[in-house]
C-alpha positions in Angstrom: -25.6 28.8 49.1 -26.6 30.0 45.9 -23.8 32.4 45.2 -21.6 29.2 46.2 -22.7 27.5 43.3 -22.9 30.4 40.7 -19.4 31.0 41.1 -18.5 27.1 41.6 -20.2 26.7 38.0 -18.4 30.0 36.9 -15.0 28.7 37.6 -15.6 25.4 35.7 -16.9 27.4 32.9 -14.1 29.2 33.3 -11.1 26.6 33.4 -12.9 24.4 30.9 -12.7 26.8 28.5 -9.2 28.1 28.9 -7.8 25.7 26.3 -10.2 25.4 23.6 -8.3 26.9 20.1 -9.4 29.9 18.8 -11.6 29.9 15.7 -11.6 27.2 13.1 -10.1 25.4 9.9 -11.7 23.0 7.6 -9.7 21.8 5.3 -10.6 18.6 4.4 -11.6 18.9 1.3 -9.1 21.5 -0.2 -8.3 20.9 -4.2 -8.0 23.0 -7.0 -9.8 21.8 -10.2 -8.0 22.0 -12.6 -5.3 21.0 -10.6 -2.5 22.5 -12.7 -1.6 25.4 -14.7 0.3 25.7 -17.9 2.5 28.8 -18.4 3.2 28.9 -22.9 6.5 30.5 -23.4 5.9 30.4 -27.2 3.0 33.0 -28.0 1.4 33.6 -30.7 1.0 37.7 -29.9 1.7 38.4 -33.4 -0.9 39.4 -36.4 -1.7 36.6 -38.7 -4.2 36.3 -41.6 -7.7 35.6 -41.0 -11.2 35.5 -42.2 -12.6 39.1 -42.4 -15.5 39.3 -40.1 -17.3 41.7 -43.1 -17.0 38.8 -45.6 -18.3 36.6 -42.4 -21.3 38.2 -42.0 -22.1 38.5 -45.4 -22.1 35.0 -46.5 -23.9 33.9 -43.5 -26.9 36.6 -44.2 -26.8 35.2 -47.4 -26.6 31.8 -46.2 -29.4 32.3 -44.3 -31.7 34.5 -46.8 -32.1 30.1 -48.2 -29.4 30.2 -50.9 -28.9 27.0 -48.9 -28.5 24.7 -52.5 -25.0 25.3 -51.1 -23.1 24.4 -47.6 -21.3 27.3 -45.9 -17.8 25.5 -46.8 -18.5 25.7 -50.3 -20.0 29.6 -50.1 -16.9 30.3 -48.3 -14.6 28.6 -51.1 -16.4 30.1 -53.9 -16.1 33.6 -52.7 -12.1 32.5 -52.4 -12.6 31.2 -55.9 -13.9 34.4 -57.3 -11.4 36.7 -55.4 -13.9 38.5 -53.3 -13.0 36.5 -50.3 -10.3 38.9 -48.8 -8.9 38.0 -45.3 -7.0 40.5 -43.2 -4.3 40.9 -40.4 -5.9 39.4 -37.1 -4.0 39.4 -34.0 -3.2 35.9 -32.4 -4.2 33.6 -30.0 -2.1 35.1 -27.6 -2.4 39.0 -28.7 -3.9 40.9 -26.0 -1.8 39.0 -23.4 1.2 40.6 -24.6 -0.1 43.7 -25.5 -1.7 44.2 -22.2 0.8 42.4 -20.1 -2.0 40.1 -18.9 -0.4 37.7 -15.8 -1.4 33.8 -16.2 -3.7 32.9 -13.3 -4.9 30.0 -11.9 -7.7 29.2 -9.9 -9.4 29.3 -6.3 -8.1 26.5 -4.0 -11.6 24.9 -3.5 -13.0 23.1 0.2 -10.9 25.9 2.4 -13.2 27.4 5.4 -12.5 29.5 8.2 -12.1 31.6 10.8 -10.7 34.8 9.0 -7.9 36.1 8.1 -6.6 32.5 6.8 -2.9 32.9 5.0 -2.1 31.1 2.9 1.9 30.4 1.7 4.1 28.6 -0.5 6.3 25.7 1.9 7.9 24.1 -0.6 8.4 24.0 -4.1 10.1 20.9 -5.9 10.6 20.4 -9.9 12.2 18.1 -12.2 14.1 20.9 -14.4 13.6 24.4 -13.7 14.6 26.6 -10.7 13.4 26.8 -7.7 14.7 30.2 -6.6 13.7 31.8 -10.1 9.9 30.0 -9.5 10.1 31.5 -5.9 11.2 35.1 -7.3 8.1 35.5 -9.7 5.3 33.0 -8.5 2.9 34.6 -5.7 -0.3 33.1 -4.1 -3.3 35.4 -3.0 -5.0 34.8 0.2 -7.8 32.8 -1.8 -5.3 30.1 -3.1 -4.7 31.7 -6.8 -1.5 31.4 -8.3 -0.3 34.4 -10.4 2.7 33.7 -12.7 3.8 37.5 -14.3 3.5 37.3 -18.6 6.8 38.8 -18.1 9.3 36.4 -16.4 12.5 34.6 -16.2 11.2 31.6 -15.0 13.1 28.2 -16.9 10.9 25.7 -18.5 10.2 22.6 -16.4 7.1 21.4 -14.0 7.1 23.0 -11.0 4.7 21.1 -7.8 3.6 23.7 -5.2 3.4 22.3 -1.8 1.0 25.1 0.8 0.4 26.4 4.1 -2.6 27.4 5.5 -2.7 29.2 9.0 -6.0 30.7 10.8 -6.3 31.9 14.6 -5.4 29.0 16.1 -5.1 26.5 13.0 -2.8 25.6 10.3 -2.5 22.8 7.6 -0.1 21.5 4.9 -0.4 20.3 1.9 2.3 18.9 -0.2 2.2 19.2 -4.1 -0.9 20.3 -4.0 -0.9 22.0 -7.3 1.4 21.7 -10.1 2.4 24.6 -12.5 4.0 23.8 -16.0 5.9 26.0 -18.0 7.2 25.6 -21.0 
């Protein structure tokens, strides 16, 4: 009688659990913040004339020292004034990202857990300008939700809204324009 109702309870067990998914996805509160990246076209990867960080240090030791009957403007505009101000070829804003071929990244989809591996895809991409096949040749997303846009591209200028796919063992999501990348 016993063994009857072990194995009655083992075939319940059994059948009721025959169609419960594999694994999980929580994606309810999936976002990236910021929600958008902007791609410049127009670098400044270039040398351009700055303050020389000698001179910098020197007239804020000074500064500092309490020859304070001046401001640090007016130190700065009197070394200018006297000639002894030089300032010197800096590189941009934008310098080591050319020179090191640095790709624009964006960040993390935030709120996404899991039973792992979860893939992640592009499902759609829609923009008011640009082109969609060009976007789709150069744009990839990592497994984490980061976007990675190449410095060197042929991408047309234009805002671009990135519509995803999450899959997991037995789970997938979509979310339309769920980030937006701008370049321009």
């Amino acid at each position: 009688m016993r063994n009857l109702l072990y194995s009655l309870i083992m075939v319940c067990v059994t059948l009721s659990c025959h169609d419960i998914a594999e694994g999980y996805l929580f994606v309810n509160d999936a976002g990236y913040d910021p929600d958008s990246l902007l791609v410049r076209t127009d670098l400044d990867s270039g040398m351009v004339k700055g303050p020389n960080p000698s001179w910098e240090y020197f007239v804020s030791e000074f500064y500092d020292w309490g020859h304070k009957s001046m401001t640090w403007e007016q130190w700065v505009e009197m070394l200018h004034e006297m000639g002894e101000y030089e300032e010197i070829d800096v590189p941009g804003k934008d310098y080591d990202r050319a020179h090191f071929d640095i790709p624009w990244v964006s960040t993390a989809i935030q709120g996404v857990q899991g039973t792992n591996p979860i893939y992640v895809s592009i499902a759609k991409v829609t923009t008011d300008k640009g082109d969609v096949d060009k976007f789709m040749e150069y744009v990839t997303v990592r497994g984490d939700g980061t976007f990675t846009v190449p410095f060197k591209h042929e991408i047309p200028s234009g805002r671009y809204k990135v519509s995803l796919h999450f899959e997991g063992p037995g789970h997938s999501a979509d979310f339309e324009n769920i980030f937006t990348i701008i370049i321009q």
